[in-house]
C-alpha positions as CSV (number, residue, x, y, z in Angstrom):
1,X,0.0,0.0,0.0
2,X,1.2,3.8,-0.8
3,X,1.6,5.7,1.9
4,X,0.3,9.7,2.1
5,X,0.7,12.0,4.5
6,X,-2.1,13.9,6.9
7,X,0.1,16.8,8.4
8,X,3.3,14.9,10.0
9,X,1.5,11.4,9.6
10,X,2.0,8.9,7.1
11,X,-1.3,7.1,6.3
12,X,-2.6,4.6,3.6
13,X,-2.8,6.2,0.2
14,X,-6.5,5.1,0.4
15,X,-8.4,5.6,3.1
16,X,-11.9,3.8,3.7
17,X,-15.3,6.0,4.2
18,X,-17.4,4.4,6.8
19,X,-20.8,6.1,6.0
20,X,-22.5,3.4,4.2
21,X,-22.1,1.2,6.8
22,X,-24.2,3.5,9.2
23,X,-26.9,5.3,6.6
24,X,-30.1,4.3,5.2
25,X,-29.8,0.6,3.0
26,X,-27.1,0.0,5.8
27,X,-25.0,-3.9,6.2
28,X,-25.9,-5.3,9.6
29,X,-23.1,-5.3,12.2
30,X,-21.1,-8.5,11.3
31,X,-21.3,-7.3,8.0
32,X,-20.0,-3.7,8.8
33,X,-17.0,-4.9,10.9
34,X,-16.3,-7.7,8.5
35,X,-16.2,-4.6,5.5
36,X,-13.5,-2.7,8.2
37,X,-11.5,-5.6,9.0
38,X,-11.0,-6.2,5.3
39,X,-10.1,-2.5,4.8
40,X,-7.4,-3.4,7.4
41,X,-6.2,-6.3,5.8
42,X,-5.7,-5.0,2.9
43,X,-3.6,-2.2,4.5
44,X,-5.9,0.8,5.1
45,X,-4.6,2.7,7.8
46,X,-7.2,5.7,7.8
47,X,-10.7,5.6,8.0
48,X,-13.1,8.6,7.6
49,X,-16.1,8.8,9.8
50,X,-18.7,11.8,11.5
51,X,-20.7,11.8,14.4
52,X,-23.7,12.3,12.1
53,X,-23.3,9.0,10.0
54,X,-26.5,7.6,11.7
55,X,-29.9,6.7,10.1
56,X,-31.3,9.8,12.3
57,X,-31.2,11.5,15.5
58,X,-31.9,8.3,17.7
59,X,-28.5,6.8,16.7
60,X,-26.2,10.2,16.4
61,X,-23.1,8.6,16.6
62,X,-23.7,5.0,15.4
63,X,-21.1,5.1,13.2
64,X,-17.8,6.2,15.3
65,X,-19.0,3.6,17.6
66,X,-19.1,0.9,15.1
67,X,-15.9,1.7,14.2
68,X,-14.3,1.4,17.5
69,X,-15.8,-2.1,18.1
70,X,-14.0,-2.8,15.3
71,X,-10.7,-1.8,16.1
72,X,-10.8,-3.5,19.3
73,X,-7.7,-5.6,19.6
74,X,-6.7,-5.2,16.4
75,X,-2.6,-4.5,16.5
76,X,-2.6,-2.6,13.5
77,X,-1.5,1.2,13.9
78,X,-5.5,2.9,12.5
79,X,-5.3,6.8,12.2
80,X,-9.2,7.5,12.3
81,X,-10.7,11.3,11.5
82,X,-14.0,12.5,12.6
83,X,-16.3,15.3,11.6
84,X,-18.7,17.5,13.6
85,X,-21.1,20.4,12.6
86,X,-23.9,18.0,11.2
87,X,-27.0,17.8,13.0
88,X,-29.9,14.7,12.8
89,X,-33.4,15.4,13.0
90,X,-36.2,12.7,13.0
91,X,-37.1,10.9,10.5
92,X,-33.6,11.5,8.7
93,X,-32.9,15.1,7.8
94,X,-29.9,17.0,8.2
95,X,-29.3,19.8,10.0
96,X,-26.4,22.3,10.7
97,X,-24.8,23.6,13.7
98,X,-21.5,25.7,13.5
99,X,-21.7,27.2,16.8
100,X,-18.4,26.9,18.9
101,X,-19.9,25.9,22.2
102,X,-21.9,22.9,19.7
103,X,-18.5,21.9,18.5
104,X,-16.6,22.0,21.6
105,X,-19.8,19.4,23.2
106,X,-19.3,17.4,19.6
107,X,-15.8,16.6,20.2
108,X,-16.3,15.3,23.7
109,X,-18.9,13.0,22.4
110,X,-16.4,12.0,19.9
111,X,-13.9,11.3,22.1
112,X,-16.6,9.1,23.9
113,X,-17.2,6.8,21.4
114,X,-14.5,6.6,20.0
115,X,-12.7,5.8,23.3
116,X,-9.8,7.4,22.4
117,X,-7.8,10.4,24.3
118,X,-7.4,12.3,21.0
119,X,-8.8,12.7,17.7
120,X,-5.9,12.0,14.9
121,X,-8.0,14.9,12.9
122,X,-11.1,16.3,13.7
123,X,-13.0,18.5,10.6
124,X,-15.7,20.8,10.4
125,X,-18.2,19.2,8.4
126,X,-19.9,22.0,6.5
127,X,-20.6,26.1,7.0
128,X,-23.5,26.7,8.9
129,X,-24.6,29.9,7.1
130,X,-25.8,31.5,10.8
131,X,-22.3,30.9,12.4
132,X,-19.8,32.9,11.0
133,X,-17.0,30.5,9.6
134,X,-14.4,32.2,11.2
135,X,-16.0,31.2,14.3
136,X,-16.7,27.7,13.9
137,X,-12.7,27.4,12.8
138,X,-11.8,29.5,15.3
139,X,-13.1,26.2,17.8
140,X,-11.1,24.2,15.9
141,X,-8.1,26.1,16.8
142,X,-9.1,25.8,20.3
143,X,-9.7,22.1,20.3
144,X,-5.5,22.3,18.4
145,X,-4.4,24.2,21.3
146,X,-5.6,22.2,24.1
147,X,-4.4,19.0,22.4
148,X,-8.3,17.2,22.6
149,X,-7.6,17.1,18.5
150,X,-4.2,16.4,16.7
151,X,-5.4,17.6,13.1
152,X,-7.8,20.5,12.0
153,X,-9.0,20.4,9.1
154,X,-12.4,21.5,7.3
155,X,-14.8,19.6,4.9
156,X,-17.0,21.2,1.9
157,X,-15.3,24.2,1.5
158,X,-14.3,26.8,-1.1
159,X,-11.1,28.3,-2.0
160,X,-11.8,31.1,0.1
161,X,-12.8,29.7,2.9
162,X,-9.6,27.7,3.1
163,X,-7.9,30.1,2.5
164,X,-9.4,31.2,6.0
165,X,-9.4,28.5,7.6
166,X,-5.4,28.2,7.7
167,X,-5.3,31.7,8.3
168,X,-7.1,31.4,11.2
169,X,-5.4,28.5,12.6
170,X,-2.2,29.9,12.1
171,X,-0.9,27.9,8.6
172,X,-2.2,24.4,10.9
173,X,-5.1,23.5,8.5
174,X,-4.0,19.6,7.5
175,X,-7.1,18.4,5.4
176,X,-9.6,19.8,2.9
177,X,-12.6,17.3,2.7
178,X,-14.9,18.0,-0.4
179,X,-17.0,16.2,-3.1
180,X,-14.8,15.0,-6.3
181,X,-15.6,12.5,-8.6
182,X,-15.3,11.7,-12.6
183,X,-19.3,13.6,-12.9
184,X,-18.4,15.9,-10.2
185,X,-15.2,17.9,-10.7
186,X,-16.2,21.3,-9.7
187,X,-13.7,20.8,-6.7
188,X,-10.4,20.5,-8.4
189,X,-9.7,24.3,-7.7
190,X,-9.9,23.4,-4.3
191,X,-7.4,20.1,-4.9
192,X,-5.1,22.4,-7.0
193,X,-5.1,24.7,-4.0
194,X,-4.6,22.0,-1.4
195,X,-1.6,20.7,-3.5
196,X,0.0,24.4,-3.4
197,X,0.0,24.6,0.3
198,X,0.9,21.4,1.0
199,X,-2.7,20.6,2.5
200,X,-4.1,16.9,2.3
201,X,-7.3,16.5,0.0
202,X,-9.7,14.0,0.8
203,X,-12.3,12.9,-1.7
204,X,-15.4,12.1,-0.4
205,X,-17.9,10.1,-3.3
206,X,-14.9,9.5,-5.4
207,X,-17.2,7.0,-7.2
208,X,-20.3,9.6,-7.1
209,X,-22.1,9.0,-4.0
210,X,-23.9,6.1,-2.0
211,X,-25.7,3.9,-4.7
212,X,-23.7,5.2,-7.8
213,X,-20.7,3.7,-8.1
214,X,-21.9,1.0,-10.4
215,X,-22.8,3.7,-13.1
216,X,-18.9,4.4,-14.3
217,X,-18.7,3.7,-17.4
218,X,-16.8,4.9,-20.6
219,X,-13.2,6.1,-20.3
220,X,-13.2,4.5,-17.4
221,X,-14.3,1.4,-17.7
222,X,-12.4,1.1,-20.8
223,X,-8.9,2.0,-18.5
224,X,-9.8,-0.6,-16.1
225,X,-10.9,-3.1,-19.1
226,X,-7.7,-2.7,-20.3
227,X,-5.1,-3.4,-17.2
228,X,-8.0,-6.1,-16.0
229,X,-9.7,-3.9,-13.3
230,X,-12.2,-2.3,-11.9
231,X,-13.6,0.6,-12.9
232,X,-13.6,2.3,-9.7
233,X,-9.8,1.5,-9.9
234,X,-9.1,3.2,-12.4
235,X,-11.0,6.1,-10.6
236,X,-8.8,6.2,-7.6
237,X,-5.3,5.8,-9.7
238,X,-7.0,8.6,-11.4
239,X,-7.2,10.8,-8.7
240,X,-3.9,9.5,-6.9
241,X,-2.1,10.9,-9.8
242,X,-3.6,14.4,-9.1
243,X,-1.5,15.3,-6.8
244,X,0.9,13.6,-3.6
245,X,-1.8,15.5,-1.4
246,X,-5.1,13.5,-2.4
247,X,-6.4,10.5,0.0
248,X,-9.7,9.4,-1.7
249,X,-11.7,7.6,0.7
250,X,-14.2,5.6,-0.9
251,X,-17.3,4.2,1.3
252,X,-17.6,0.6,1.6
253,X,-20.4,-1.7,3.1
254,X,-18.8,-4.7,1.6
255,X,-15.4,-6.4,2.2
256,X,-15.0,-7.1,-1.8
257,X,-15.5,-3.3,-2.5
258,X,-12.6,-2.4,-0.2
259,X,-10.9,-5.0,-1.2
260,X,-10.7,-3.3,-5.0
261,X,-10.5,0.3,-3.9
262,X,-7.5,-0.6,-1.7
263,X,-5.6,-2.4,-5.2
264,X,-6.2,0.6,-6.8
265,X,-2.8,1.8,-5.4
266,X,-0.7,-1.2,-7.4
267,X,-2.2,0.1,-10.4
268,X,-0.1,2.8,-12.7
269,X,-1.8,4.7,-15.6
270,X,0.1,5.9,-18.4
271,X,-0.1,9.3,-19.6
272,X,-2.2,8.8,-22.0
273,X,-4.9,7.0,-20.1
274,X,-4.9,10.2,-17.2
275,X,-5.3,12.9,-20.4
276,X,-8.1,10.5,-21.5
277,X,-9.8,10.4,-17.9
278,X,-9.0,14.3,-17.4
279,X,-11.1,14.5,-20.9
């Protein structure tokens, strides 16, 4: 397995998403911790998870406790980030909540269930458009400072607001967390960004979100056709030639789909084949 770095840390060139396994149409337990397990296995050494990945507000949390059953006695050195600024309401909505005393209360419940002393990195999972962002980073920096997180870094944001973000926590910003697939590449300004200052970029639905990933097709499809892969290989030696900075971290609710993503890192593209995926 590649290796990538998040701030000082080296971590698996592809990381695993674990919100499938927590959402709506989501595995039972054995299932879930069997789909981790494999990630592990395979040599996945960072998992991506929220306090919000949950089927609604009765199970906030489900899904950082799910992962820290399964990393119970395993030997295996697992960096694991966490998101907070998402709200659930019944019945399944989304909410938002930027405010710095919610964020401060959303770490310590992170820390909970994730029984750990420290969160590798902690991200702010989206603007709340009635906080101020400079706010809701500005907790972040706190949370730095007193050494309850050991990474900042921010998720759905625009150049802009990066730009920020690290200003406000003094050049410390170690991950940018948006949406980038093949039909959704409205982000790469943000990647090309990242990649300048030396940030980490994390894709989240590099395949195109929870229930699409069967619908690449064309260039790449023909790519992975033609080295005897997947398509969704091709898709994440796609975006791991980007840049040294990108982590995808494709969801899995499977072991067999983490199982590919993670061999997507043995696989090298010719020049040709990227300018034809770029197309």
């Amino acid at each position: 397995m590649q290796k990538r770095r998040i701030g000082e840390v080296e971590v698996s060139a592809i990381g695993l998403g674990g919100m499938p396994v927590s959402v709506q149409g989501r595995p039972d337990r054995a299932q879930a911790i069997e789909t981790i397990h494999a990630a592990l296995d395979a040599g996945v050494t960072f998992i991506d998870t929220a306090d919000a990945y949950s089927l609604d507000d009765t199970d906030f949390g489900h899904n950082e406790e799910l992962i820290a059953e399964a990393l119970k006695g395993r030997p295996e050195e697992v960096f694991v980030a966490t998101k907070g600024g998402h709200t659930r309401e019944p019945g399944g909505g989304w909410g938002l909540d930027g405010r710095p005393e919610y964020l401060r209360k959303a770490v310590d419940g992170s820390l909970r269930r994730l029984g750990v002393d420290q969160i590798f990195l902690y991200q702010f999972h989206r603007p709340d458009p009635k906080t101020p962002i400079a706010e809701s980073v500005g907790a972040l920096k706190e949370l730095l400072d007193n050494g309850k997180i050991r990474y900042a870094g921010v998720s759905n944001f625009n150049p802009d607001e990066i730009v920020l973000a690290n200003e406000i926590l003094g050049g410390r910003l170690a991950a940018v967390q948006n949406q980038f697939s093949p039909v959704f590449r409205s982000s790469e300004t943000e990647l090309e960004l990242c990649d300048k200052l030396g940030i980490a970029f994390l894709p989240w639905s590099p395949f195109g979100g929870i229930g699409k990933a069967g619908a690449l097709s064309g260039p790449f499809k023909e790519v992975g056709d033609a080295h005897g892969v997947s398509a969704h290989q091709a898709c994440l030696a796609w975006m791991l030639a980007k840049s040294e900075v990108v982590v995808p971290i494709p969801g899995a609710s499977r072991p067999s789909s983490i199982r590919d993503s993670a061999a997507a890192t043995h696989l090298e593209l010719t020049a040709e084949e990227l300018t034809r995926l770029d197309g």
